[in-house]
N, C-alpha and C positions, 0 to 999 in steps of 0.2 A: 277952575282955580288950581295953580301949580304950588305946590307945597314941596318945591326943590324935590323930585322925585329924581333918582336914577335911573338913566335908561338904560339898564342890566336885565338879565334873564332873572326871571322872578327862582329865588330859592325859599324854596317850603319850608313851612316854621319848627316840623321835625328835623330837618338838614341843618336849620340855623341852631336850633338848641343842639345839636350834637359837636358844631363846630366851637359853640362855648363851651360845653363841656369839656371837650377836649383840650381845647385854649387852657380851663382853670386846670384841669389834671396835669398838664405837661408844665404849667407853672410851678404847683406844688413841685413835681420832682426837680424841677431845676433848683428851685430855691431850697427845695432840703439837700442838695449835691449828690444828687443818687450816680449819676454819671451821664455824659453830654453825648455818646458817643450814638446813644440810640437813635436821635437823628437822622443819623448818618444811614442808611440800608443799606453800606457795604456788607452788615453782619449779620445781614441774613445769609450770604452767600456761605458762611463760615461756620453758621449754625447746623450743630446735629441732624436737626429734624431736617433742613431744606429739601430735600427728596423725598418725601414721606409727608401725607396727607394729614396725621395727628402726631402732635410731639406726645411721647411718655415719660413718665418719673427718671429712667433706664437710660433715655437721651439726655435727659436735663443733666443728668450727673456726670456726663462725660463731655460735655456743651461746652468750647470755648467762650462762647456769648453768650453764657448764661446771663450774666450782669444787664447786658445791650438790653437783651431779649425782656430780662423783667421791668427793666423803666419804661420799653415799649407798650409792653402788655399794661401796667401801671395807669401809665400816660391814657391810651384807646380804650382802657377797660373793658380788656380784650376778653372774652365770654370761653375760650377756649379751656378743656377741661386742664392740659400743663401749659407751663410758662416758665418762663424765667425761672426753674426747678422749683415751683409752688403749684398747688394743686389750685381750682378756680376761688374756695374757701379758704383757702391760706392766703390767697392775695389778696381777698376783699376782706380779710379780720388786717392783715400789712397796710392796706389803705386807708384803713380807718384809722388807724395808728400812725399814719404819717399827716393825715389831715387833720388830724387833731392837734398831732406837731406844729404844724403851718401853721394855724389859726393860733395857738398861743404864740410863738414866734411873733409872728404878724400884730397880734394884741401889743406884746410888749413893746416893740420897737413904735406904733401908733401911740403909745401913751408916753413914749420919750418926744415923739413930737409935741404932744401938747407938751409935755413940759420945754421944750425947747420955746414952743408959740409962748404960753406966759412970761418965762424968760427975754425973749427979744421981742414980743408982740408981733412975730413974724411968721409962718410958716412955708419955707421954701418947698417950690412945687420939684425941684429936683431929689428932697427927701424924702417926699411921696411915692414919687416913681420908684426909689432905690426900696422900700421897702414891700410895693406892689410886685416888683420884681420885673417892672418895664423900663422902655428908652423912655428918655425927656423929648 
């Protein structure tokens, strides 16, 4: 019996939870506007550390792409000891502090739908996306 199965290379369900993980971290920063550019790997070329196996506190403060570099690390929940001129525990007390942001963010703008849905009896799926922080 076929249960619409893809015929794709099977990805282990460690790989798959990291690529959700990943998905929601990189939401969060887009939707709080930490900066777009991190995407982009041109700024690794441009960064302090690029030749040098560990960034230090010493690179971070002279780092054009400090910025880039901490959405990135944000984003991967990168394990590395510096980053984006934060040390491993200053990003994950800043992450916590931005997730928490999102998630009321996100609360409030969810309860102006329902109040939008009582009001028209309606709730459009393109107001959903816009607050999930996806395309329609």
């Amino acid at each position: 019996m076929n249960h619409n199965r893809i015929n794709s290379p099977s990805v282990s369900r460690d790989r798959l939870v990291d690529l959700v993980v990943f998905e929601y971290r990189s939401l969060v920063v887009r939707r709080l506007g930490v900066t777009a550019e991190w995407r982009v790997l041109e700024w690794t070329d441009s960064a302090a550390c690029a030749a040098e196996p560990e960034a230090t506190a010493d690179m971070c403060q002279r780092c054009p792409a400090v910025g880039e570099c901490l959405a990135a690390a944000l984003a991967s929940d990168d394990r590395a000891e510096w980053r984006g001129g934060l040390s491993r525990d200053d990003r994950e007390h800043l992450w916590a502090g931005m997730e928490r942001t999102y998630r009321e963010v996100r609360d409030i703008e969810l309860m102006r739908l329902d109040v939008d849905h009582l009001i028209s009896g309606r709730r459009p799926a393109t107001r959903l996306h816009t607050v999930n922080g996806t395309e329609p």
